[in-house]
C-alpha positions as CSV (number, residue, x, y, z in Angstrom):
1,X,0.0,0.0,0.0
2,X,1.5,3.3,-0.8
3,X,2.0,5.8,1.6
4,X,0.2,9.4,1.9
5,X,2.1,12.1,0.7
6,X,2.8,14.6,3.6
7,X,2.0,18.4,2.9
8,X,3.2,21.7,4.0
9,X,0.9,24.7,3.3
10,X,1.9,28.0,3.7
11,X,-0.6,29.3,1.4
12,X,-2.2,32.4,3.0
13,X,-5.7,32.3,4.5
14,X,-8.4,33.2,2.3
15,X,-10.7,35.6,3.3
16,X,-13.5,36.7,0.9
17,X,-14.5,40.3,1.0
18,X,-18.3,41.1,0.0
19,X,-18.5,45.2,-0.2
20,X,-21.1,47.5,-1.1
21,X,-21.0,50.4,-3.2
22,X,-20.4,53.8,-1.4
23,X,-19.7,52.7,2.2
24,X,-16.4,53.2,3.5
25,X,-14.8,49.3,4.8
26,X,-12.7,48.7,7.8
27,X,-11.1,45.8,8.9
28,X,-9.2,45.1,12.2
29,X,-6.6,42.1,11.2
30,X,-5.4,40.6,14.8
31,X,-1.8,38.5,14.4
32,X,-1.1,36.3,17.0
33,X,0.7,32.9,18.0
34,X,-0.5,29.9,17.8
35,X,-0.3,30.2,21.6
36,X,-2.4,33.5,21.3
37,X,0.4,35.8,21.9
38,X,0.6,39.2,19.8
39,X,2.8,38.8,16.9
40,X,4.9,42.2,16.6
41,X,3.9,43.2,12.8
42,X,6.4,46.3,12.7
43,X,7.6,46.6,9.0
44,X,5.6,47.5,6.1
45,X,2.0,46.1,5.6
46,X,0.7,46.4,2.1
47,X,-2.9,45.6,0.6
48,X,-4.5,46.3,-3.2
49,X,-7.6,45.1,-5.2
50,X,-6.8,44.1,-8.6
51,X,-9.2,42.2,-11.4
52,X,-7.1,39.2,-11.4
53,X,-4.1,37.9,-9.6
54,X,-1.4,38.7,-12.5
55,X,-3.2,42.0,-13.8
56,X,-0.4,44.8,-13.6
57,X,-2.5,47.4,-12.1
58,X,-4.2,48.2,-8.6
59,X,-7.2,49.2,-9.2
60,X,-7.5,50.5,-5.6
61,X,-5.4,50.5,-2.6
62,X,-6.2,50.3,1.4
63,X,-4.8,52.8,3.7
64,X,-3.2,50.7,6.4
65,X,-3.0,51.6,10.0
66,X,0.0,50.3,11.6
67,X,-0.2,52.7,14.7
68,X,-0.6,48.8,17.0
69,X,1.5,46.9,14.5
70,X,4.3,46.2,17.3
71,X,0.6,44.8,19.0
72,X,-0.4,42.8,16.5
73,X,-3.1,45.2,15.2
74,X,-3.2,46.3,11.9
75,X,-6.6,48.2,10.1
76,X,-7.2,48.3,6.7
77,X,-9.6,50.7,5.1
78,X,-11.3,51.6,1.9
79,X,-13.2,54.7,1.2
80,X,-16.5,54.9,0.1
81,X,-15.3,57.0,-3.2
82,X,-12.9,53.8,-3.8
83,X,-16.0,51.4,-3.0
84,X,-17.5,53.1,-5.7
85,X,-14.7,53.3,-8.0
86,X,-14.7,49.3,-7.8
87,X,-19.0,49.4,-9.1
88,X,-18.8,51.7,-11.7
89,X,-15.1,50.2,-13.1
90,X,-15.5,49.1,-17.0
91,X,-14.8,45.7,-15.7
92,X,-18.2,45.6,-13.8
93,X,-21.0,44.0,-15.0
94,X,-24.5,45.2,-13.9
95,X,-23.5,47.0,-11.4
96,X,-21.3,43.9,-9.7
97,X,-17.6,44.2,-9.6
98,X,-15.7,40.9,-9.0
99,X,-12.0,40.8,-8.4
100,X,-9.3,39.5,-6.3
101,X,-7.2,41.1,-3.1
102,X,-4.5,40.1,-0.8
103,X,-2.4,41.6,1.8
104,X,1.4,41.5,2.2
105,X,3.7,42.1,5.4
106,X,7.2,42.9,5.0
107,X,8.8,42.3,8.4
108,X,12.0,45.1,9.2
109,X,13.9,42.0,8.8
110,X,13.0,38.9,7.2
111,X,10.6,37.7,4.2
112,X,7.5,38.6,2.4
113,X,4.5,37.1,3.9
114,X,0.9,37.0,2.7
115,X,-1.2,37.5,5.3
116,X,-4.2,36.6,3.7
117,X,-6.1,36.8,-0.1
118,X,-9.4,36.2,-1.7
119,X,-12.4,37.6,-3.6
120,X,-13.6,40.6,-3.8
121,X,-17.3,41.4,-5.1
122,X,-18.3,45.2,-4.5
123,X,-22.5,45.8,-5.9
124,X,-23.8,49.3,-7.0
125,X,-25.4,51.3,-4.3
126,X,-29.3,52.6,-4.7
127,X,-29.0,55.3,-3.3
128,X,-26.8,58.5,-4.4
C-alpha cells in the first residue's frame, strides 16, 4: 500500500470580502501565535484590489493603519469614493464588480509574507 504524501501549506488564509458600493470598509486584522500571543507586525504592511491575480495594475489600494503593528493590530480601510470606483469600473457587470485582493507584510527584517487573499465582489449602491 503506498504511503500518503505529507504536505506543507503555507498558502495564506483566504478571506473573501463582500463590499457595497459607497460605504467606506474597515477591517481590524489581529496577528497572534499559535499560543495567542501578539505577533509584533512592525515593518511595512501592504494591501491592493486588482481584477485578477497577475493584472499589472491596482485598481484601488487600502490605507493601512499600523499605529498597533508592534501589538499585532493592523486596520485596513477603503473609502467609500474607492467602494464606488470598484461598481462603476468598465470591468463591472451590472452594477457587480468581481476581483481578487490580498495583503502583504514585509517584516524590518526577514521575508515577504501574505497575510491573507481572496475575492472581492463590490454591488452598485441605490442610493446616491
Amino acid at each position: 500500500m503506498a504511503k500518503a504524501a505529507n504536505l506543507i501549506n503555507v498558502q495564506p488564509e483566504v478571506l473573501d470580502l463582500a463590499l457595497y458600493a459607497g460605504d467606506g470598509f474597515s477591517l481590524r486584522l489581529t496577528c497572534i501565535t499559535s499560543a495567542g500571543a501578539p505577533v509584533d507586525m512592525t515593518g511595512a504592511v501592504k494591501a491592493q484590489v486588482r481584477l485578477t491575480p497577475t493584472d499589472p495594475d491596482s485598481l484601488v489600494a487600502f490605507q493601512v493603519n499600523m499605529t498597533e503593528a508592534y501589538k499585532g493590530i493592523i486596520i485596513l480601510s477603503l473609502t467609500a469614493v474607492q467602494t464606488m470606483e470598484l461598481s462603476t469600473d468598465p470591468s463591472s457587470q451590472h452594477g457587480k464588480f468581481t476581483g481578487v485582493w490580498d495583503i502583504e507584510w514585509a517584516p524590518s527584517s526577514g521575508n515577504v509574507r501574505t497575510l491573507c487573499h481572496g475575492k472581492v465582489e463590490c454591488v452598485s449602491d441605490v442610493t446616491r
